[in-house]
C-alpha positions as a Markdown table, in Angstrom:
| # | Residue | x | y | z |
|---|---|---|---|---|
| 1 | Unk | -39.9 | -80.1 | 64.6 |
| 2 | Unk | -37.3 | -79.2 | 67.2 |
| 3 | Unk | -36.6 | -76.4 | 68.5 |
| 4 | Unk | -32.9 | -76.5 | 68.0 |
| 5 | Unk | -33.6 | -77.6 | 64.4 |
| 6 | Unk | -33.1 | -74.7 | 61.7 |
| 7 | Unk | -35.9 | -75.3 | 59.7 |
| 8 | Unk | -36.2 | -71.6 | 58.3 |
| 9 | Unk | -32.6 | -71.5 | 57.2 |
| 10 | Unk | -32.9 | -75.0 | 55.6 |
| 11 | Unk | -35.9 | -74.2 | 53.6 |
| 12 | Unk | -34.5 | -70.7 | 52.5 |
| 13 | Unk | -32.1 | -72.6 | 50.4 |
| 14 | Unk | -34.5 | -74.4 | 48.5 |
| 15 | Unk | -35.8 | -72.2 | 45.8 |
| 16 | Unk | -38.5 | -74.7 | 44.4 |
| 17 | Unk | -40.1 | -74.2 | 48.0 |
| 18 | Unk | -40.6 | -70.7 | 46.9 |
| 19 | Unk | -44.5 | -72.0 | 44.9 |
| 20 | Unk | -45.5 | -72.6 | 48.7 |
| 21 | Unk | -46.9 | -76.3 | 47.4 |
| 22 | Unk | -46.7 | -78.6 | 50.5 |
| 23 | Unk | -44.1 | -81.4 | 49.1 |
| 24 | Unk | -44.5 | -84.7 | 50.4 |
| 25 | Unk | -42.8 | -86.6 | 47.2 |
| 26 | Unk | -39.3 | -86.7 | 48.3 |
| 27 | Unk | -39.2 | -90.5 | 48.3 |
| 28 | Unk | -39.5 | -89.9 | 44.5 |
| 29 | Unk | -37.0 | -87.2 | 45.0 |
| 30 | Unk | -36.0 | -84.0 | 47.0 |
| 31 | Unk | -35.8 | -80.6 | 46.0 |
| 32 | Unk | -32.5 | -78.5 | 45.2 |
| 33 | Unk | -30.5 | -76.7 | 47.4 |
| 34 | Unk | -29.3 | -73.5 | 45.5 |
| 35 | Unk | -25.7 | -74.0 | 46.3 |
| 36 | Unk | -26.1 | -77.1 | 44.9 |
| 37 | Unk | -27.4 | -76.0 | 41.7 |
| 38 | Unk | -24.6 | -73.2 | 41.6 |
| 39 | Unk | -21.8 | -75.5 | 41.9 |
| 40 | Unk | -23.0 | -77.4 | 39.1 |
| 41 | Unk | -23.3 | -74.5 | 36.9 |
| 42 | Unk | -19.7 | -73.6 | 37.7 |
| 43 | Unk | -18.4 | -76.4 | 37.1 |
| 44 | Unk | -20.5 | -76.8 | 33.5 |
| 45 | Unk | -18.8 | -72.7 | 32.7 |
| 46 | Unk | -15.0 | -73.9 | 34.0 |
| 47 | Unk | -12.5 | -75.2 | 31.8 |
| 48 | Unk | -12.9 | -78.9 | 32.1 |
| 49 | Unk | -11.7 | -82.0 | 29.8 |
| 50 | Unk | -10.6 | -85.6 | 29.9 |
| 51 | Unk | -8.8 | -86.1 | 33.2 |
| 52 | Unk | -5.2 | -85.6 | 33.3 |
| 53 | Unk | -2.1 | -83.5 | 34.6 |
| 54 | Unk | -1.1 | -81.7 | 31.8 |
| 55 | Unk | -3.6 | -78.5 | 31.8 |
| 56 | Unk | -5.8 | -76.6 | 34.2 |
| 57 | Unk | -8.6 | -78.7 | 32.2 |
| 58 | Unk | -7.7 | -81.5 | 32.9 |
| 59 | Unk | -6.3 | -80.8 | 36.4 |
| 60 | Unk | -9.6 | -79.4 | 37.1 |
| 61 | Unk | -11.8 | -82.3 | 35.9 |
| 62 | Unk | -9.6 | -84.3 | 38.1 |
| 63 | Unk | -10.2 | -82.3 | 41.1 |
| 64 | Unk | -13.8 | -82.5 | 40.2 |
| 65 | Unk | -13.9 | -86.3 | 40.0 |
| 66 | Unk | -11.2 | -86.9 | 43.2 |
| 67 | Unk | -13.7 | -84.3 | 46.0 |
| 68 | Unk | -17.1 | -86.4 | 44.4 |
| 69 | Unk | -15.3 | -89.8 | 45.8 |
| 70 | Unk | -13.4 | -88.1 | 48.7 |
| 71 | Unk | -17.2 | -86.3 | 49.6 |
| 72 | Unk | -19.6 | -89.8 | 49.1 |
| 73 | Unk | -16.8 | -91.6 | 50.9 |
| 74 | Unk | -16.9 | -89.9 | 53.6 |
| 75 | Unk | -21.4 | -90.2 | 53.5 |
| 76 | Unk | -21.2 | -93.9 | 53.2 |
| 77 | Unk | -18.3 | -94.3 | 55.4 |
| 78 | Unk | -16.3 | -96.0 | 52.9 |
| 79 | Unk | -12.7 | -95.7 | 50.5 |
| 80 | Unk | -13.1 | -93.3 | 48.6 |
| 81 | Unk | -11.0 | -95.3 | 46.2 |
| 82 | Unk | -13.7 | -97.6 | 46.1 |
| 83 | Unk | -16.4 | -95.2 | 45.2 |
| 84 | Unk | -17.7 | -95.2 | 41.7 |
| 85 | Unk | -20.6 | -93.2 | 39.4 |
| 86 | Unk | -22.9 | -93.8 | 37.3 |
| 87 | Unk | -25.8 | -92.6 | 35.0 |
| 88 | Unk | -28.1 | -94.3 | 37.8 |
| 89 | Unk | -28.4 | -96.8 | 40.7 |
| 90 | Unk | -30.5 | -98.6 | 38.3 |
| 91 | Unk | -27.7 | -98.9 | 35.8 |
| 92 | Unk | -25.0 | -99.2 | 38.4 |
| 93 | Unk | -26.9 | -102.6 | 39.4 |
| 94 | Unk | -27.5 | -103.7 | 36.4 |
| 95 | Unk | -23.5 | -103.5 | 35.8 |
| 96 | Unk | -22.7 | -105.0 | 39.1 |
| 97 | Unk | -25.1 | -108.0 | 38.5 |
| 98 | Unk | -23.8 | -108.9 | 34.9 |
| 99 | Unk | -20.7 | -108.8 | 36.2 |
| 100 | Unk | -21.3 | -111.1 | 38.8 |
| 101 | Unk | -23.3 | -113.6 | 37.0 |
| 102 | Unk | -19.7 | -114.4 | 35.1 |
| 103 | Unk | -18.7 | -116.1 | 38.1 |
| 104 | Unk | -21.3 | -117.9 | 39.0 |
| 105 | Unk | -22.6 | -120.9 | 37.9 |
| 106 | Unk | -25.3 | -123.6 | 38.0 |
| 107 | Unk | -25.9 | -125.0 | 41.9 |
| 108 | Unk | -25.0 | -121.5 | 42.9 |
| 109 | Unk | -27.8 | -119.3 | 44.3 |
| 110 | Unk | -28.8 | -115.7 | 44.1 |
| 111 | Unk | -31.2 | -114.8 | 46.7 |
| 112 | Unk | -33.4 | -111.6 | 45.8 |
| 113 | Unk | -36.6 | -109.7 | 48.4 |
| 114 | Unk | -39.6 | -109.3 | 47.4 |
| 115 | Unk | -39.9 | -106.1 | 49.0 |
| 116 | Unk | -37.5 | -104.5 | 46.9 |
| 117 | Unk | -37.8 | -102.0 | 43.9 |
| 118 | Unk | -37.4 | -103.7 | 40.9 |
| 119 | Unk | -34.1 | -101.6 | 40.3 |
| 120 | Unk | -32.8 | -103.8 | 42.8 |
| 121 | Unk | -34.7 | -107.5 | 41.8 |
| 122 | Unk | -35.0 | -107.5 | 38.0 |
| 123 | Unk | -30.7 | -107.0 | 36.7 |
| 124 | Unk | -30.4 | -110.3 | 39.7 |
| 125 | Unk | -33.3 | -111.8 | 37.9 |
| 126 | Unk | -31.5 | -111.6 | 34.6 |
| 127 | Unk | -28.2 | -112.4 | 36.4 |
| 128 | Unk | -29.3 | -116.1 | 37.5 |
| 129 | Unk | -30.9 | -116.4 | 34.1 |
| 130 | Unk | -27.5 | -116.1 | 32.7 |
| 131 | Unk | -25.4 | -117.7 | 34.8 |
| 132 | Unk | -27.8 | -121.0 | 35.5 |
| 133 | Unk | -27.7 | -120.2 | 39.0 |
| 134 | Unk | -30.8 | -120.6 | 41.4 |
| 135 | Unk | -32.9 | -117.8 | 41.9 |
| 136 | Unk | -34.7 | -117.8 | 45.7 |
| 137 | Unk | -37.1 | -115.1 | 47.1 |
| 138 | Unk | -37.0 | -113.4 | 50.6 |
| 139 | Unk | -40.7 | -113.0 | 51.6 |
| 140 | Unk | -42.1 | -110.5 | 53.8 |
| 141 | Unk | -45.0 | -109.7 | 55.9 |
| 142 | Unk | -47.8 | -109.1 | 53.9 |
| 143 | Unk | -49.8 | -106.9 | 56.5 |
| 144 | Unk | -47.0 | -104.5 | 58.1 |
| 145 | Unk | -44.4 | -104.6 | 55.7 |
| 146 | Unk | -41.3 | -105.8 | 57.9 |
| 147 | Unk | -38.8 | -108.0 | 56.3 |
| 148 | Unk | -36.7 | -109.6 | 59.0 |
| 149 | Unk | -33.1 | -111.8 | 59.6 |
| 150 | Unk | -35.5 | -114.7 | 60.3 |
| 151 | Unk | -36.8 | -114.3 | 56.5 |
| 152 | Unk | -33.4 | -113.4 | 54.8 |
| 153 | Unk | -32.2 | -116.8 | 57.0 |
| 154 | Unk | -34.6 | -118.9 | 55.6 |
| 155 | Unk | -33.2 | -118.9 | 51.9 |
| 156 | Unk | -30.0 | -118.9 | 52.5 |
| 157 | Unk | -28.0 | -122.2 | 52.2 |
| 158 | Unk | -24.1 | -123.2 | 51.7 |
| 159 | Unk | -25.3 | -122.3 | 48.1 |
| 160 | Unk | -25.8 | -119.0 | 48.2 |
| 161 | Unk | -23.4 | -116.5 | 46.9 |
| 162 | Unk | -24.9 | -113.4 | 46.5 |
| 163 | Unk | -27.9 | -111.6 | 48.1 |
| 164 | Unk | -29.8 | -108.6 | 46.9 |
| 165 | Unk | -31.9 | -106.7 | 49.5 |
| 166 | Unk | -32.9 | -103.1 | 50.3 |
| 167 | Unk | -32.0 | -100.7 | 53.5 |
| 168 | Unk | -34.9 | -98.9 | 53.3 |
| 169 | Unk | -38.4 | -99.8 | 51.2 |
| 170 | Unk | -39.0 | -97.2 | 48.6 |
| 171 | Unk | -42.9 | -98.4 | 49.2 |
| 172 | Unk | -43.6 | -99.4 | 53.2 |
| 173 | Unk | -40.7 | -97.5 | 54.3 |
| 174 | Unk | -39.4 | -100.9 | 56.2 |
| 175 | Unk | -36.0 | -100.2 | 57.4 |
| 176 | Unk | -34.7 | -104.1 | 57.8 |
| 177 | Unk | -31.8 | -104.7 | 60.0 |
| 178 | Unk | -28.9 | -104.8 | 57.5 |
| 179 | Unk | -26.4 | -105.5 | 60.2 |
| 180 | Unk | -27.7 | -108.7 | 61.3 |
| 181 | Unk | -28.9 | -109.5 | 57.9 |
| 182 | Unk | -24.8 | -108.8 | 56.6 |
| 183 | Unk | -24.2 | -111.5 | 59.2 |
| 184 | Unk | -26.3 | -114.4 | 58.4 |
| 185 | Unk | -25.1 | -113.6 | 54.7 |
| 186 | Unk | -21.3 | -113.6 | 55.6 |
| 187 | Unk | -22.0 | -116.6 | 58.0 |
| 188 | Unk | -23.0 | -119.2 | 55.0 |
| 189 | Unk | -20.1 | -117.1 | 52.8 |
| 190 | Unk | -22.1 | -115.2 | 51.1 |
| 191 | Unk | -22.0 | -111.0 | 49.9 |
| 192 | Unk | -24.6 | -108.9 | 49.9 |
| 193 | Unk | -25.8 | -105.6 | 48.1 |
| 194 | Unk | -27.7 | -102.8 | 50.0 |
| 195 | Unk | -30.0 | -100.5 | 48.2 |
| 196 | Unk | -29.4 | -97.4 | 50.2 |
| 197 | Unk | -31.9 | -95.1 | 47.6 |
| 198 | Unk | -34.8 | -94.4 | 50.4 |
| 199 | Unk | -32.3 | -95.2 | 53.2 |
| 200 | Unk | -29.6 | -92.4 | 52.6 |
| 201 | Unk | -31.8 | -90.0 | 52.5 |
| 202 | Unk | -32.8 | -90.3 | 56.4 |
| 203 | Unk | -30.4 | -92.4 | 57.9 |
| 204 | Unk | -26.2 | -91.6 | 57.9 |
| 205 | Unk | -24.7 | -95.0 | 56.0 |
| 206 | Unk | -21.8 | -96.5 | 57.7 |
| 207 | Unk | -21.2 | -99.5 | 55.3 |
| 208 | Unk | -18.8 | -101.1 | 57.4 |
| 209 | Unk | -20.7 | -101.4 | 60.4 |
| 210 | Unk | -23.8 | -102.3 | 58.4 |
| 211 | Unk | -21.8 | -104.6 | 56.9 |
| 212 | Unk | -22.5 | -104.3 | 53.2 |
| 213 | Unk | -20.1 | -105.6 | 50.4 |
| 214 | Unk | -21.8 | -102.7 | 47.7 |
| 215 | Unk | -23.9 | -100.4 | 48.3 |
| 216 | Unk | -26.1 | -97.8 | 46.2 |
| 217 | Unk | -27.6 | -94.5 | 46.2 |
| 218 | Unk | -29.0 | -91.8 | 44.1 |
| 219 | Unk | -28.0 | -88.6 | 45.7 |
| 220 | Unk | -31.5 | -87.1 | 44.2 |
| 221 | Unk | -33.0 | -88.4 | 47.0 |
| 222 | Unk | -30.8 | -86.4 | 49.5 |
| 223 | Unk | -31.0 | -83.4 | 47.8 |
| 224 | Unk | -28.2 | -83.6 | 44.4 |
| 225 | Unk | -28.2 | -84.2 | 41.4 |
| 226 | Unk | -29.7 | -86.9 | 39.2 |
| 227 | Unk | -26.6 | -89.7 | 39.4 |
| 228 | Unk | -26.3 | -93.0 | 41.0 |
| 229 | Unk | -23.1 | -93.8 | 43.1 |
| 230 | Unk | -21.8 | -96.8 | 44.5 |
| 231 | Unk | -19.4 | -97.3 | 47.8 |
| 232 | Unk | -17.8 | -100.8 | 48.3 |
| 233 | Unk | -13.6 | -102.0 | 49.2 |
| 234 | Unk | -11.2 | -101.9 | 46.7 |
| 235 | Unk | -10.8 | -105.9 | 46.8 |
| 236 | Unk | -14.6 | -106.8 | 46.2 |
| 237 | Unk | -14.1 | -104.7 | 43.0 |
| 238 | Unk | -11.0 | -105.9 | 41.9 |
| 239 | Unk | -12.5 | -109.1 | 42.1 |
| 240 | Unk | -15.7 | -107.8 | 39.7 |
| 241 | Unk | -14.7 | -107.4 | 35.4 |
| 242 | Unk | -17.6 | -105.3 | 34.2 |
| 243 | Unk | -18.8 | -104.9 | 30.5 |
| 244 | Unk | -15.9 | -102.4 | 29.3 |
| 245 | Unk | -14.7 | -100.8 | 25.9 |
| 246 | Unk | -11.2 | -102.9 | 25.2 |
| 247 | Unk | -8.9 | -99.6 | 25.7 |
| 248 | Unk | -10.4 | -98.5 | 28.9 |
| 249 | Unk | -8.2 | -99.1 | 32.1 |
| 250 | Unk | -8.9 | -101.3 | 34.4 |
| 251 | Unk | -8.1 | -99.6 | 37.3 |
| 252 | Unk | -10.8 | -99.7 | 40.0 |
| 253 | Unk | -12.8 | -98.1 | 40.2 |
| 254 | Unk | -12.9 | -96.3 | 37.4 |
| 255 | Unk | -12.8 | -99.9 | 35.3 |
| 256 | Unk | -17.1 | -99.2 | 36.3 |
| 257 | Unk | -17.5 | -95.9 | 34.5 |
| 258 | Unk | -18.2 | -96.3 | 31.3 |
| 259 | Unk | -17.5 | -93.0 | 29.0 |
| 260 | Unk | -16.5 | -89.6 | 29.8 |
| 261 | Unk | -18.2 | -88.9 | 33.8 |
| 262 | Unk | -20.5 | -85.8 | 33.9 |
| 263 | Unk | -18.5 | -83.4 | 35.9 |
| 264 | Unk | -20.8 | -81.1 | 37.0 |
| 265 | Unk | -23.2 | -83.3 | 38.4 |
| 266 | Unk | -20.2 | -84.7 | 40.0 |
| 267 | Unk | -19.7 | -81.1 | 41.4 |
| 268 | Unk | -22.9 | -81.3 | 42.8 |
| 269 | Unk | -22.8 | -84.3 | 44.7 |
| 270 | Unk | -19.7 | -83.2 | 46.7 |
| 271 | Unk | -21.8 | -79.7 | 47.0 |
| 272 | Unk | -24.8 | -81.9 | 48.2 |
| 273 | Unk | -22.6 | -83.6 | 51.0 |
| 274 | Unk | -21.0 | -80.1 | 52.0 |
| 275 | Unk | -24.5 | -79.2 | 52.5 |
| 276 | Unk | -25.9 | -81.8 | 54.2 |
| 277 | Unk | -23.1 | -81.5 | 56.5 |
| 278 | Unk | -23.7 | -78.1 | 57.0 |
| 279 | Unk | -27.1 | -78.5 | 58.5 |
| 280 | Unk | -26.2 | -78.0 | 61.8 |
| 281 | Unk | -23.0 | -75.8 | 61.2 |
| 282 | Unk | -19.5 | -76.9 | 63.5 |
| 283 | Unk | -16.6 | -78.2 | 63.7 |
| 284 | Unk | -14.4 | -81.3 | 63.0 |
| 285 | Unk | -14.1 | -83.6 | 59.8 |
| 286 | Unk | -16.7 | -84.1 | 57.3 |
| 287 | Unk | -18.1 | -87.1 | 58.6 |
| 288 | Unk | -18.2 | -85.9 | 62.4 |
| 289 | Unk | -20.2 | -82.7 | 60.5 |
| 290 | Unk | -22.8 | -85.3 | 58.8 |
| 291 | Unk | -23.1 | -87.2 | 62.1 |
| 292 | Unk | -24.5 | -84.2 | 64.0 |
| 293 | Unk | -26.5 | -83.1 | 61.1 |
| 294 | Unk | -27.7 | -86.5 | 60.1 |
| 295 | Unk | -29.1 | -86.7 | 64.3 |
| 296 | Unk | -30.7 | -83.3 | 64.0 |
| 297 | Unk | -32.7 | -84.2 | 60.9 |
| 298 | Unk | -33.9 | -87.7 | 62.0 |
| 299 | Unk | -34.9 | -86.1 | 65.0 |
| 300 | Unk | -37.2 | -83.3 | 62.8 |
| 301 | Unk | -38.2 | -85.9 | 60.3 |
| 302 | Unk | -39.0 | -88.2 | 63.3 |
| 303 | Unk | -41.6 | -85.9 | 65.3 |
| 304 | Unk | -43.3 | -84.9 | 61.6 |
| 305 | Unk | -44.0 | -88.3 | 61.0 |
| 306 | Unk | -45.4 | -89.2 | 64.2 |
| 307 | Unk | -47.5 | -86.3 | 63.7 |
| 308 | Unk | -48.9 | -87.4 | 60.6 |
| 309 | Unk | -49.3 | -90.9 | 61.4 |
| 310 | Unk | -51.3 | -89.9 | 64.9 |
| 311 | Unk | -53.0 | -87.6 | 62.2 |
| 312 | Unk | -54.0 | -90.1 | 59.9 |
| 313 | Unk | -55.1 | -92.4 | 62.2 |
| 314 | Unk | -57.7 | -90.0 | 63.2 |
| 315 | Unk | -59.8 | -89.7 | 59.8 |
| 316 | Unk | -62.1 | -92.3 | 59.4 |
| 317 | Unk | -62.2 | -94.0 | 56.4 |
| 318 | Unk | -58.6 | -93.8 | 56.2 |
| 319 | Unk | -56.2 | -96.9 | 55.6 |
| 320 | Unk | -52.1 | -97.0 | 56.6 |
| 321 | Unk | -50.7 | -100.0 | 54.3 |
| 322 | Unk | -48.3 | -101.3 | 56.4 |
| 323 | Unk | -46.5 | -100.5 | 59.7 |
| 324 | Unk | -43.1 | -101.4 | 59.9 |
| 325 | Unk | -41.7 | -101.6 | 63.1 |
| 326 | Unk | -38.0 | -99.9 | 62.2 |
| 327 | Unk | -38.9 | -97.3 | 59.7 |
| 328 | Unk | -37.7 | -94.3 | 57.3 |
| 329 | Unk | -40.5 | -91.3 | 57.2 |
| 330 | Unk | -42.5 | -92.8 | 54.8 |
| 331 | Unk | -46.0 | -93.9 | 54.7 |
| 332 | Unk | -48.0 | -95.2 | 52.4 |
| 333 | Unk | -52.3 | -95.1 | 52.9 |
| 334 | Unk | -56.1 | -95.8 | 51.1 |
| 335 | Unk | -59.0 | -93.3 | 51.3 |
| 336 | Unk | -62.0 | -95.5 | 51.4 |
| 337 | Unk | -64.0 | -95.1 | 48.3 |
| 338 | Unk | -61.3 | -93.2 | 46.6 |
| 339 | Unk | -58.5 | -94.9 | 44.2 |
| 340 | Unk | -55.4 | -94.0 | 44.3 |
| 341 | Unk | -55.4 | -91.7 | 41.1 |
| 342 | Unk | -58.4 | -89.7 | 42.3 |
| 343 | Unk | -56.7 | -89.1 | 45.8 |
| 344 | Unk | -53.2 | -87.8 | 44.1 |
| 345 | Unk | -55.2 | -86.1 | 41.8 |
| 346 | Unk | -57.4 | -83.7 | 44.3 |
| 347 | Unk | -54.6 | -83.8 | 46.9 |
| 348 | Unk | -52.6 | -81.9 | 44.3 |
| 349 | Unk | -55.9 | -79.6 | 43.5 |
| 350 | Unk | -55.0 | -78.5 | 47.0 |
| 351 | Unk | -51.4 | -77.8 | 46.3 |
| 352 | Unk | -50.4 | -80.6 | 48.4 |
| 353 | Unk | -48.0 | -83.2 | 46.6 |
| 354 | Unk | -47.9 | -87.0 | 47.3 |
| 355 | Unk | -47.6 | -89.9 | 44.6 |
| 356 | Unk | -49.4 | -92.7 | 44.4 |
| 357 | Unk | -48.7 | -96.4 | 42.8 |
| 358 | Unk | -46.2 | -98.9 | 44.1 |
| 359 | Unk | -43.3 | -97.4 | 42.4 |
| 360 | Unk | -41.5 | -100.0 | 40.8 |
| 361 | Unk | -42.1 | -102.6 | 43.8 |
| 362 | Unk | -43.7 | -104.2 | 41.8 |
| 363 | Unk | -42.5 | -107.9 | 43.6 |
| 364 | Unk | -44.2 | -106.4 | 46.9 |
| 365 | Unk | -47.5 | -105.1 | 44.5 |
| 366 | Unk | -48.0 | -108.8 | 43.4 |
| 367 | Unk | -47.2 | -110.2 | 47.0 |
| 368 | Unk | -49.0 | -107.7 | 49.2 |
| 369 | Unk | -51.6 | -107.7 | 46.3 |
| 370 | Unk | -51.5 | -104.3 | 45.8 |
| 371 | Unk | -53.5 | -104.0 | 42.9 |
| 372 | Unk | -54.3 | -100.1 | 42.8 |
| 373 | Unk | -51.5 | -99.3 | 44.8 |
| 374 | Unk | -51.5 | -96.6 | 46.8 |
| 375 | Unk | -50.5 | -93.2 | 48.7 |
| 376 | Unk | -47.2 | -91.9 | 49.3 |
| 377 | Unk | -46.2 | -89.5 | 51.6 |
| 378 | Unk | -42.3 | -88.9 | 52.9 |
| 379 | Unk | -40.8 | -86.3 | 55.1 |
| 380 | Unk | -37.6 | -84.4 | 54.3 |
| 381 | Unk | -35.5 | -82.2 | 55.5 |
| 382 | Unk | -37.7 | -78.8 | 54.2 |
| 383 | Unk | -40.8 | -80.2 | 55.6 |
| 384 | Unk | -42.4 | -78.0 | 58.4 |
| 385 | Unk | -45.7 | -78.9 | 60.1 |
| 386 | Unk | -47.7 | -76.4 | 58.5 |
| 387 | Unk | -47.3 | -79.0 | 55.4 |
| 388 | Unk | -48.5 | -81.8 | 57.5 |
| 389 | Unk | -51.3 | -79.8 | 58.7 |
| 390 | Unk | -51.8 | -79.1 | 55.1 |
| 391 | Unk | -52.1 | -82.7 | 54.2 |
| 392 | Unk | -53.8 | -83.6 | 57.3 |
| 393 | Unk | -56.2 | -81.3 | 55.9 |
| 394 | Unk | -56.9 | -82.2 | 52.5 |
| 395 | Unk | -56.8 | -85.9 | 53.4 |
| 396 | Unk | -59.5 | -85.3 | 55.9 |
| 397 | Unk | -61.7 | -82.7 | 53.3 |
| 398 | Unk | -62.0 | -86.2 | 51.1 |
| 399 | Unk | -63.8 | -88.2 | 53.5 |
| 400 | Unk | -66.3 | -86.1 | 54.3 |
């Protein structure tokens, strides 16, 4: 909502913004930049094949596959040598976690959050089950939604070997404090993996000074296309042998990839970072670019949400679940007297789009006992406050 922010020119490039529907299910995923959806069409109508250095084909679906790791290196703040893709960050974990499990062993201990999507609790679930190590659980507070160091610290013991928690809740929004969390898990020798899905999509990663051994996005929900990636050091996955056909290489990272990658959704990732770094147009290296971009859109994401939180608060009969003190744009709410299907249901009657549920938190639904689950609504880039207004609203309309 600043002034300095180029809303018009951001939503201009979004052509699904063109139905005039007020979009607040980004957490579920963003909308397409056209650019974006252009350079994946060029790459799906160039000459591309198995990656060599023999042809332009092959050169080309080099090139491809080099910019996609040079481009989400440069957004996570990682090597880009150490950057690798797959069909999803679901999958991608899954893979990591199996591959972990062979080197771990009973007495050892995985330690997993309860706030987490199950994308990031169930392949750690399955991991202790096959490896006889101890699963333990990171609780969180039941009536805001924070998960703090204090609760990561509990669990952890000269035991633990691996820990499993999110950056950013794909339900409350909770934004723990990776940095300090990275530290208590380094300090008993530990390594952790950050799910960065909900967090990437507001907040610029830096890995290094987060701290985090892996971590994993799906650029869909900044914007891309429909891939998962994962950024860690070329050491942590040399040290990781993953589920692989016999005559594939080794070589890290692309030991992790299994089959022929999907180059134009590769295209479209490096596409996605070019445009997120071209929010706020300048100079200097791609991750100077993101930095100034990624400060501009907090700052318009920031000033929407606080307008629709002050909003909300005024309806009566109107219930935030949780309030995280350290947040991403996210929050999730009741309508007394309403459920949760019959409140998605008429918001989108009014052309306003939220989800409801607990999305695949299903560890939190249980803990928080979230039986009927509830509201969603996230802030994005696009968002203007006419579509707050617009869900301010229709909320409001319901309660009357």
């Amino acid at each position: 909502m600043s002034s300095t922010y180029p809303l018009s020119r951001v939503r201009q490039q979004f052509p699904a913004l063109r139905t005039g529907s007020a979009l607040f299910d980004a957490p579920g995923g963003t909308q397409t930049p056209t650019r974006v959806a252009d350079a994946i069409r060029d790459a799906m109508v160039s000459p591309v094949s198995q990656r060599g250095r023999n042809n332009y084909s092959e050169q080309n679906a080099d090139r491809i596959v080099r910019g996609a790791r040079a481009a989400m290196g440069d957004l996570l703040n990682v090597d880009p040598r150490a950057v690798f893709f797959g069909r999803s960050a679901t999958q991608i974990t899954f893979d990591v976690a199996r591959a972990v499990a062979r080197r771990l062993g009973p007495g050892d201990e995985i330690v997993a959050s309860r706030l987490d999507h199950d994308a990031n609790v169930r392949p750690w679930v399955l991991a202790a089950e096959l490896s006889g190590a101890t699963l333990r659980w990171i609780d969180f507070d039941r009536e805001t939604g924070d998960l703090t160091v204090d609760d990561v610290r509990r669990v952890l013991s000269d035991r633990t070997r691996f820990v499993a928690v999110t950056a950013a809740s794909n339900l409350y929004g909770t934004a723990p404090d990776i940095a300090a969390i990275a530290a208590a898990v380094h300090a008993v020798g530990a390594e952790i993996y950050v799910d960065a899905v909900a967090y990437t999509a507001h907040e610029l990663v830096d890995a290094t000074a987060l701290g985090a051994d892996y971590i994993v996005c799906s650029p869909y929900k900044f914007c891309g296309p429909h891939i998962g990636v994962l950024g860690s050091n070329v050491e942590k996955l040399e040290a990781l042998v993953p589920d692989k056909l016999r005559p594939s290489t080794m070589q890290v990272p692309e030991r992790f990839e299994l089959g022929t990658l999907p180059y134009e959704f590769l295209a479209g990732v490096t596409e996605t970072v070019e445009f997120l770094a071209d929010i706020i147009p300048g100079d200097g290296t791609r991750r100077e670019r993101l930095e100034r971009s990624y400060a501009a859109v907090a700052k318009h994401e920031d000033a929407l949400f606080e307008r629709l939180i002050a909003g909300l608060a005024e309806i009566d009969g109107v219930e935030r679940v949780g309030a995280p003190r350290t947040h991403v744009p996210t929050v999730l709410f009741r309508i007394d007297g309403r459920t949760t299907a019959e409140v998605c249901a008429a918001l989108g009657r009014a052309d306003v789009a939220v989800m409801g549920g607990s999305f695949y938190a299903i560890e939190a639904e249980d803990w928080a006992d979230l039986r009927d689950g509830a509201v969603r609504a996230g802030i994005a880039p696009y968002t203007s406050v006419e579509d707050v207004d617009r869900l301010l609203h229709a909320v409001r309309a319901l309660t009357l």
